[in-house]
C-alpha positions as CSV (number, residue, x, y, z in Angstrom):
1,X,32.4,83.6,213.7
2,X,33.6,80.1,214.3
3,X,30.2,78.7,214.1
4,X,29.3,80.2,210.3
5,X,32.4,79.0,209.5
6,X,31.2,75.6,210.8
7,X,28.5,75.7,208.2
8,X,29.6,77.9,205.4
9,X,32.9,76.4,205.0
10,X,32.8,72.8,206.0
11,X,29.5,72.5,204.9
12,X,26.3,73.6,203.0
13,X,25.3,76.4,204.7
14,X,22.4,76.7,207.6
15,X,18.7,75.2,206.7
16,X,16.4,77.6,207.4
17,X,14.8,75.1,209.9
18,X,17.8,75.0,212.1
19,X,16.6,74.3,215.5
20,X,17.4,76.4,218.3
21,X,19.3,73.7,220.4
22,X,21.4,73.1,216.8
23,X,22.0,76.4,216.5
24,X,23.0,76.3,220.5
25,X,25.6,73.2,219.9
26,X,27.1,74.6,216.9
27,X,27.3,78.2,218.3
28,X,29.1,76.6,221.9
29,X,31.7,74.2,220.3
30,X,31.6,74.7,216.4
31,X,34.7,71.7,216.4
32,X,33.0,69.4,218.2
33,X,29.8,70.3,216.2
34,X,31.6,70.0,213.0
35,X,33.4,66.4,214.0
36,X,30.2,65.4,214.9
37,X,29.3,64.8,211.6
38,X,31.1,62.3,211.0
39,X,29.6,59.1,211.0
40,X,30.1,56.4,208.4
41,X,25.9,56.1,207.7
42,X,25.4,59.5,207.4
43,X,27.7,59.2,203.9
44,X,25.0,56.5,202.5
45,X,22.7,57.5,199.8
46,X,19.2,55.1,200.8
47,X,19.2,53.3,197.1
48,X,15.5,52.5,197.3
49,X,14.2,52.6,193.4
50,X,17.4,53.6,192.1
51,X,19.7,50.7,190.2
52,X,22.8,49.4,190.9
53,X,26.0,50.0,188.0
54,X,25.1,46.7,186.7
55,X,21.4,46.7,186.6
56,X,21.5,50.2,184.6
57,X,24.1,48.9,182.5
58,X,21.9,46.0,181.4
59,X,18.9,48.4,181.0
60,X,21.3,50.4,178.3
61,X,22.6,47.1,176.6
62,X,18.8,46.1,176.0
63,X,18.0,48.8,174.4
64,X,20.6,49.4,172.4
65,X,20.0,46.1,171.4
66,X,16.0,47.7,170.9
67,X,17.0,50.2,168.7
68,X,19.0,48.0,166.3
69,X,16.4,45.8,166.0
70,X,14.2,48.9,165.1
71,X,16.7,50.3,162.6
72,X,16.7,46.5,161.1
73,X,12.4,46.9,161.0
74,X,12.4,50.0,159.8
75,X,15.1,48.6,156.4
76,X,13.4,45.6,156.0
77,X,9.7,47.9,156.1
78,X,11.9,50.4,153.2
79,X,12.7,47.8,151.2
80,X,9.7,45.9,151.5
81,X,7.4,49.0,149.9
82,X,9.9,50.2,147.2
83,X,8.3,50.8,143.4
84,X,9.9,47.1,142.7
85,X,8.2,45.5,145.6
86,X,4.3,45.1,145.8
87,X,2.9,45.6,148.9
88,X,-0.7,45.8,150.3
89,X,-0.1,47.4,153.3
90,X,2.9,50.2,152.5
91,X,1.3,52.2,155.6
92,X,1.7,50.0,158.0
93,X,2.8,50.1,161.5
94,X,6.6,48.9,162.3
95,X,6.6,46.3,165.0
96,X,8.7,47.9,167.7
97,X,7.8,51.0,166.6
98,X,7.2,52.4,170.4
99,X,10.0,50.5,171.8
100,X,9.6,51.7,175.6
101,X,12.5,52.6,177.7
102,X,14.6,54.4,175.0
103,X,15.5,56.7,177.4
104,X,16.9,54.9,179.8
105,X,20.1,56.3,180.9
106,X,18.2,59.9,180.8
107,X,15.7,58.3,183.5
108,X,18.4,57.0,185.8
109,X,20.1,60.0,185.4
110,X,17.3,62.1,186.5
111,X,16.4,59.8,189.1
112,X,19.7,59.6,190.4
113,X,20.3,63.4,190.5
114,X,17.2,63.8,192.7
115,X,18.3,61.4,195.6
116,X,21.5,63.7,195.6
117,X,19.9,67.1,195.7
118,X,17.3,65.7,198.1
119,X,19.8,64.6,200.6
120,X,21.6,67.8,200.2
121,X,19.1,69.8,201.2
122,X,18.2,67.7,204.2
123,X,21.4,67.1,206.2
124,X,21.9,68.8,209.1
125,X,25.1,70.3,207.8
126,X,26.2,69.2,204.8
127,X,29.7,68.5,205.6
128,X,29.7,64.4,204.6
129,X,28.1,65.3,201.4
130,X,30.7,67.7,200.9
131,X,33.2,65.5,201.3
132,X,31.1,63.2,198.9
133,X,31.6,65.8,196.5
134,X,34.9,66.7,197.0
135,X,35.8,62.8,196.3
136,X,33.7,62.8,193.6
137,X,35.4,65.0,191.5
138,X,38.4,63.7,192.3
139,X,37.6,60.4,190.8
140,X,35.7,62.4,187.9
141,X,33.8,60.5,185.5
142,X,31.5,62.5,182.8
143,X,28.1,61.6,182.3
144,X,28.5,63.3,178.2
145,X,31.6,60.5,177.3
146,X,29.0,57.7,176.4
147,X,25.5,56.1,177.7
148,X,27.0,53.4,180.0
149,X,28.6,56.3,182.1
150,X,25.8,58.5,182.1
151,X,23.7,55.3,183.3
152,X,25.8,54.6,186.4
153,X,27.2,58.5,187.1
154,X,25.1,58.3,190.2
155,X,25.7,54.6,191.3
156,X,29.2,55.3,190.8
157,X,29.3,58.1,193.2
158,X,26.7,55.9,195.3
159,X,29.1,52.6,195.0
160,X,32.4,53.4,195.1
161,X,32.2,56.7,197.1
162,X,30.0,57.2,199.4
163,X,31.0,53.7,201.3
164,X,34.4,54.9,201.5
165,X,35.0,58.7,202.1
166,X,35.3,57.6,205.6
167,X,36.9,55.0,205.0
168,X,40.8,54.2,203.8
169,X,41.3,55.6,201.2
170,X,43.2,52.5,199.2
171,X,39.8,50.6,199.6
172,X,37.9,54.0,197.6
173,X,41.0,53.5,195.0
174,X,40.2,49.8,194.4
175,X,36.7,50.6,193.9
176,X,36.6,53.7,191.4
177,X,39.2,51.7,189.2
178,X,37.4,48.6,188.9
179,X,33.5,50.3,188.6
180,X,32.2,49.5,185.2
181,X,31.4,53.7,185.1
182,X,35.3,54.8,185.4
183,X,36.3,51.2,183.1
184,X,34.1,52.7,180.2
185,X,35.3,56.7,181.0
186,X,38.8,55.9,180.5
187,X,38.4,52.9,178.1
188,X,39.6,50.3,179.7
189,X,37.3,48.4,179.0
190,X,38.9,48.4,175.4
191,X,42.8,47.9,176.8
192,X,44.3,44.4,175.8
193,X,47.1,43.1,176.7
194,X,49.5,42.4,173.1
195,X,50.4,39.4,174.3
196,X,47.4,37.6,175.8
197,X,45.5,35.4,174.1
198,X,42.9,38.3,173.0
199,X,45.6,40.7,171.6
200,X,46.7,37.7,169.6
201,X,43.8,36.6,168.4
202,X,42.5,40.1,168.0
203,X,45.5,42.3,167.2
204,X,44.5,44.4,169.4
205,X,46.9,46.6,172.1
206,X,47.0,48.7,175.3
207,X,44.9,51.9,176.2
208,X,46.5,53.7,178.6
209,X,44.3,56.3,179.1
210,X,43.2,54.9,182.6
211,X,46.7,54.1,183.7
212,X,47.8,57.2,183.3
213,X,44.9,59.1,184.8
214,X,45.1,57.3,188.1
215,X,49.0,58.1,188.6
216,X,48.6,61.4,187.7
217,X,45.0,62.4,188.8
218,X,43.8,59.8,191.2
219,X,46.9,59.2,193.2
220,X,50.8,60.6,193.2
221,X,50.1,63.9,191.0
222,X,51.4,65.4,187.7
223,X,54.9,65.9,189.8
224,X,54.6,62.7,191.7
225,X,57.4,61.1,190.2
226,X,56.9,58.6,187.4
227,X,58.1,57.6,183.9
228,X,56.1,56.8,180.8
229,X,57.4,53.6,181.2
230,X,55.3,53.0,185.1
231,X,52.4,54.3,182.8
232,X,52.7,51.6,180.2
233,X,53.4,49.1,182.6
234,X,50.2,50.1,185.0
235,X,48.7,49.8,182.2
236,X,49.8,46.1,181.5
237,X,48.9,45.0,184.5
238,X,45.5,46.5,184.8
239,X,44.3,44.4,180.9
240,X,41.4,42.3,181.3
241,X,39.4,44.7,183.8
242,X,36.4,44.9,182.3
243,X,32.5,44.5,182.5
244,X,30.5,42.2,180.2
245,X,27.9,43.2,178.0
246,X,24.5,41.1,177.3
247,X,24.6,37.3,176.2
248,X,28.2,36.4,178.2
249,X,28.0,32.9,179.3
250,X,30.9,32.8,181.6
251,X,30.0,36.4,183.7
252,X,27.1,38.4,184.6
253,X,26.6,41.3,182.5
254,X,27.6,45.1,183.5
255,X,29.1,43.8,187.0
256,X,33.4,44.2,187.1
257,X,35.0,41.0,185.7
258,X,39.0,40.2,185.1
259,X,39.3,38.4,182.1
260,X,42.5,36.4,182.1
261,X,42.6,36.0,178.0
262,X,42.9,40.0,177.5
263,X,45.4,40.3,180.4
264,X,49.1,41.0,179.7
265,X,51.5,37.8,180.8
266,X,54.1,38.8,182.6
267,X,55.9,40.4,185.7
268,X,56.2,44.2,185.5
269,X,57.7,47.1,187.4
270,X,55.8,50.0,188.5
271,X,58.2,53.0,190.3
272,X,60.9,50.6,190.8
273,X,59.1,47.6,192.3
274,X,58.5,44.3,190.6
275,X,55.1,42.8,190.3
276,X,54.9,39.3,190.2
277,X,52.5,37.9,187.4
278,X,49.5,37.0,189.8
279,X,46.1,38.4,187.6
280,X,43.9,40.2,188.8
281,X,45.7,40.6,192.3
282,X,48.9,42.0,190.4
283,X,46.7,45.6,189.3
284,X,45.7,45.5,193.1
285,X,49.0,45.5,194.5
286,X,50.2,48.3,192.7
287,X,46.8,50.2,193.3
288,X,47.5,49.5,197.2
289,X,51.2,50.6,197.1
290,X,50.1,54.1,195.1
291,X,47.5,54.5,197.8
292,X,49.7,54.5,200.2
293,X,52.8,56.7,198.6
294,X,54.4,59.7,199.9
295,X,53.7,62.0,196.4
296,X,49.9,60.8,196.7
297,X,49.8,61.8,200.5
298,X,51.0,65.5,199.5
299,X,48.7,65.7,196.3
300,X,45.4,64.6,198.2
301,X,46.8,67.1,201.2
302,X,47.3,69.7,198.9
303,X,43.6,69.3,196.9
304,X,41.6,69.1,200.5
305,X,43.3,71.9,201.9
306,X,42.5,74.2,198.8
307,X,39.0,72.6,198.4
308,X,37.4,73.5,201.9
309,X,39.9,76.5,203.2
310,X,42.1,78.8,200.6
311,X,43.2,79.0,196.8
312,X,46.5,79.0,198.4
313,X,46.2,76.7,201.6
314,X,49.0,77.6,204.3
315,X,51.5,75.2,204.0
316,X,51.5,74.2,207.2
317,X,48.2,72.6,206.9
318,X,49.0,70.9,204.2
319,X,52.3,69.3,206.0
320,X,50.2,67.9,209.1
321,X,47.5,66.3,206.3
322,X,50.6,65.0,204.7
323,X,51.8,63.2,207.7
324,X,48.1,62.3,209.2
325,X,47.8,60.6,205.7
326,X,50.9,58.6,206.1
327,X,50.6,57.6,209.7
328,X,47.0,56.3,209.2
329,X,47.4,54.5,206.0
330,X,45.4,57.1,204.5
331,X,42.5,56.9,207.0
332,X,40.1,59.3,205.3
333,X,38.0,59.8,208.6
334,X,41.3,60.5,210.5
335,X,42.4,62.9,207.6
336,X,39.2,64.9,208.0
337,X,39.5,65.5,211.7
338,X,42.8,66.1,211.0
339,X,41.6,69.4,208.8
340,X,38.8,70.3,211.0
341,X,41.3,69.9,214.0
342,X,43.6,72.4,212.8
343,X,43.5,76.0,213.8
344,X,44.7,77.2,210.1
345,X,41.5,75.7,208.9
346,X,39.0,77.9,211.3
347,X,41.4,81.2,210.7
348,X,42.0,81.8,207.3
349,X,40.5,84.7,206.3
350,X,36.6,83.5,204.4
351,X,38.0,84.5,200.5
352,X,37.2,81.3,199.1
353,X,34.6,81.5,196.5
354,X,31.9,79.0,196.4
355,X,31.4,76.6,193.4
356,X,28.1,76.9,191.6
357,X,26.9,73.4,193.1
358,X,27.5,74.4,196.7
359,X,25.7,77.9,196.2
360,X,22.7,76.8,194.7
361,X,22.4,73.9,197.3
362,X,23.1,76.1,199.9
363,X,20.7,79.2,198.7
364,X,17.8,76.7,198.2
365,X,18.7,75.0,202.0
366,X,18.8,79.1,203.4
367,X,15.4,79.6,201.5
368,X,13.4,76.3,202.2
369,X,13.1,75.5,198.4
370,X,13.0,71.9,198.6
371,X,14.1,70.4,195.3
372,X,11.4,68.5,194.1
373,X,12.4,67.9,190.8
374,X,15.9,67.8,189.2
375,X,15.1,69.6,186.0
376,X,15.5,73.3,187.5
377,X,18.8,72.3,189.3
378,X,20.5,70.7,186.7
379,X,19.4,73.3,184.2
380,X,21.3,76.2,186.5
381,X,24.1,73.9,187.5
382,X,25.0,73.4,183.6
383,X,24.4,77.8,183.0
384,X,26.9,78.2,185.6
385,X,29.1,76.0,184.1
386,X,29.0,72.9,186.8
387,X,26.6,70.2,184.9
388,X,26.0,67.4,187.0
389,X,28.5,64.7,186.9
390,X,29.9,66.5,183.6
391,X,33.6,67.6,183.6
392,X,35.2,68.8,181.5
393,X,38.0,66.6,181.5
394,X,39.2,63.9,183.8
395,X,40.6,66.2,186.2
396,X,37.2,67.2,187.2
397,X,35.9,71.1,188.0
398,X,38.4,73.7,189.0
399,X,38.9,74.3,192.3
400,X,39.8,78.2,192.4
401,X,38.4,81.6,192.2
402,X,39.4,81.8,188.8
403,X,37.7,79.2,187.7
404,X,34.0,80.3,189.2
405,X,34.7,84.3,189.1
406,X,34.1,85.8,185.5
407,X,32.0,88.4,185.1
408,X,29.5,86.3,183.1
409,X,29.5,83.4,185.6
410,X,28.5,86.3,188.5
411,X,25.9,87.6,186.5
412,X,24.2,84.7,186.1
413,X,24.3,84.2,189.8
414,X,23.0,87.1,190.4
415,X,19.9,86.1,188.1
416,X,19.4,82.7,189.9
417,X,19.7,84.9,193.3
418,X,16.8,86.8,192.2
419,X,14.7,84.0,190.8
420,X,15.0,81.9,193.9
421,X,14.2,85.0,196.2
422,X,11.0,85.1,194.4
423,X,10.1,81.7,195.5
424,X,11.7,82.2,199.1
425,X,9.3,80.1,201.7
426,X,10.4,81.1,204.8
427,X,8.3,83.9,206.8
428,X,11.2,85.8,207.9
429,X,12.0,89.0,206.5
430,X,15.0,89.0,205.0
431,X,16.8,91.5,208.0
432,X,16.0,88.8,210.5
433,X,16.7,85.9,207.9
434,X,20.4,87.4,207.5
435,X,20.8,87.4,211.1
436,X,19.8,83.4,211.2
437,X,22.3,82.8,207.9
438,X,25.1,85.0,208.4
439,X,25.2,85.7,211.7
440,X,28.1,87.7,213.4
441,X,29.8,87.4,209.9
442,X,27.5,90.1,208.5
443,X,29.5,93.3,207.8
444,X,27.8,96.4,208.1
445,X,27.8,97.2,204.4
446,X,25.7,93.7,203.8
447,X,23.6,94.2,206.9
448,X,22.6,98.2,205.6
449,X,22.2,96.9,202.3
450,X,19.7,94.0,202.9
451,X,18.0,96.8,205.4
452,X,17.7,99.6,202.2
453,X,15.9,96.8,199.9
454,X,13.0,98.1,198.1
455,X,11.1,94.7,198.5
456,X,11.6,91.4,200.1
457,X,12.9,89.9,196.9
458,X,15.4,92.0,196.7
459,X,16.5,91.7,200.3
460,X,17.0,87.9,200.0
461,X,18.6,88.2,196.3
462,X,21.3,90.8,198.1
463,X,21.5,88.1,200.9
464,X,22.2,84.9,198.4
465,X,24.4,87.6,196.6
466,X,26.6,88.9,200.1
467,X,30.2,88.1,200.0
468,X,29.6,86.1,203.4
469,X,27.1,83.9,201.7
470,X,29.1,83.5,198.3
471,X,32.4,83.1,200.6
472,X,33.4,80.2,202.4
């Protein structure tokens, strides 16, 4: 049982090429198997063809700057052939006219979602790009709140995630904050200080929207202890983190910039503690201390115990990744062995349901579908309600049954079990293939079942569809 649980719940389910001598090592010490995992590379995403934040950024700012220079074409072309204006040549084509690369951010997009489903299907496990995932979310961003985020959802993940979900988790902080993708999400890109220069000249004031999300979402928790008045002054000290657009003499366009003249002067306290006016290093110090503070410990303890075990994690789980968290600095490796270390983890009962993202990754791994193109994926993601890198709100996806469990949503699962049993490519039948991807966690009920099947389509859509392959 262990060793399902090694793959169903820390993971992304077995591939259907799982080698004997994998199957061997996982079946012998699932723990060990599982922990195994755990190397920083194996969190990487190879970025060969896809662009970094800033180079898609500048891809969006040119052509936005294209299509208003083809909105200008196409005014001057009206005006030119109105009744009052002669003109040889009213049918002419409009210079510009088939402006390339308006698309952009949709081609990034697409490109990027492909190097993530590939990788998914071809890890051993799954369990770093799980915890990819997990992190992800946490730090949501939503691809639908304008183009410059849907252009850099992936190098977002790819920048500011991947590198660190091994890592500490203070140096993950500093990075989602200050990536151009979470600066334009929660507009800080648009927060002034009052009193800088900018505000000033500008009359322009403080968005808080980011300030507040990363005490409240990102770090100590909607309980975790502050005022309005921490949010406000997070928010001060945080002005003039931004990312240039095109044409910027004095910074290199779409790359994270502090900009001094839009920062707030001043010192300002945050939970009690006074920060000393010191620019860009004062929003850093208050990012480290939140890191590292008892009510963010508890939060994070309580989201990665509910994530990867139980709706309503035992508490005592929570309590030793509470106090792993704090005696590590919030060591994100150490906090993951910590989980996979602890016997509540491996014995809490499999009632968990799976989130459309992890089932369909895990039913194409179990089939040998290899996702060749995004288009399909994204499409059933988005009719299950989990659209790629598109939240519904900065708090991400729910993490419960509740939130994955109507009877539409299982309906709909049912019809993407049966379409991708239809294009199963393994030669098992799907008796034997149960006994490969379920194992000794098969009941009876699902083992007769997938036996009774009147054809092999069925027998694999009542295998995606078994409450020990929807259950982790």
């Amino acid at each position: 049982m262990d060793a399902n649980i090694a793959l169903q719940r820390f993971g992304l389910g077995p591939r259907f090429d799982l080698t004997t001598s994998d199957a061997t090592q996982i079946a012998n010490d699932p723990r060990a198997a599982v922990k195994a995992q755990l190397g920083a590379e194996t969190a990487l995403l190879p970025a060969a063809g896809l662009p970094s934040s800033a180079e898609a950024l500048v891809a969006v700012f040119e052509q936005q700057q294209a299509k208003k220079a083809l909105r200008e074409q196409r005014s001057q072309a009206t005006t030119a052939s109105s009744p009052n204006t002669i003109s040889n040549t009213p049918n002419a084509p409009i210079a510009g006219e088939n402006v390339q690369g308006m698309h952009v951010q949709r081609d990034i997009f697409l490109d990027e979602a492909q190097a993530r489903f590939a990788k998914a299907f071809a890890d051993k496990a799954g369990l770093v790009e799980r915890l990819v995932w997990f992190w992800s979310n946490h730090f949501a961003v939503s691809a639908t709140k304008a183009l410059p985020v849907r252009a850099t959802a992936g190098a977002f993940e790819r920048e500011a995630i991947r590198p660190h979900v091994l890592g500490r988790f203070a140096d993950m902080l500093k990075a989602v904050e200050q990536h151009p993708a979470m600066l334009a999400f929660l507009d800080n890109r648009d927060s002034i200080g009052p009193n800088s220069k900018a505000g000033q000249r500008r009359q322009k004031g403080l968005n808080e929207n980011l300030a507040r999300e990363i005490m409240e979402l990102h770090t100590l928790g909607v309980s975790g202890g502050y005022t309005q008045t921490d949010v406000t002054n997070l928010a001060r000290v945080i002005t003039g983190w931004t990312f240039p657009g095109l044409n910027n003499p004095n910074a290199e366009p779409g790359k994270f910039v502090f900009n001094p003249n839009a920062h707030e002067p001043g010192s300002f306290r945050v939970l009690g503690k006074a920060y000393i006016e010191n620019g860009q290093a004062q929003g850093e110090a208050v990012l480290h201390d939140l890191a590292l503070h008892p009510s963010t410990a508890k939060d994070l303890a309580l989201k990665f115990a509910r994530h990867f075990v139980s709706d309503v994690p035992p508490s005592s789980l929570v309590d030793k990744l509470t106090r792993n968290f704090l005696a590590t600095g919030g060591d994100l490796k150490s906090f993951t062995e910590t989980l996979l270390s602890s016997d509540e983890a491996w014995d809490t009962s499999r009632k968990k349901l799976r989130s459309p993202q992890v089932f369909l990754v895990a039913a194409s791994r179990a089939l040998n579908l290899p996702i060749e193109k995004p288009q399909p994926l994204l499409g059933a993601l988005s009719a299950l309600g989990q659209p790629l890198w598109q939240p519904p709100g900065p708090n991400g996806f729910g993490d419960k049954e509740g939130d994955w469990a109507s009877p539409e949503g299982l309906k709909l699962r049912l019809s993407y079990a049966g379409l991708m049993a239809a294009q199963s490519k393994i030669s098992a039948n799907p008796r034997d293939a149960a006994v490969l991807l379920l194992g000794s966690s098969a009941s009876q009920d699902t083992t007769q079942a997938i036996a009774r099947a009147e054809s092999r389509q069925q027998g694999f859509a009542l295998l995606l569809m078994s409450p020990e392959f929807q259950r982790c």
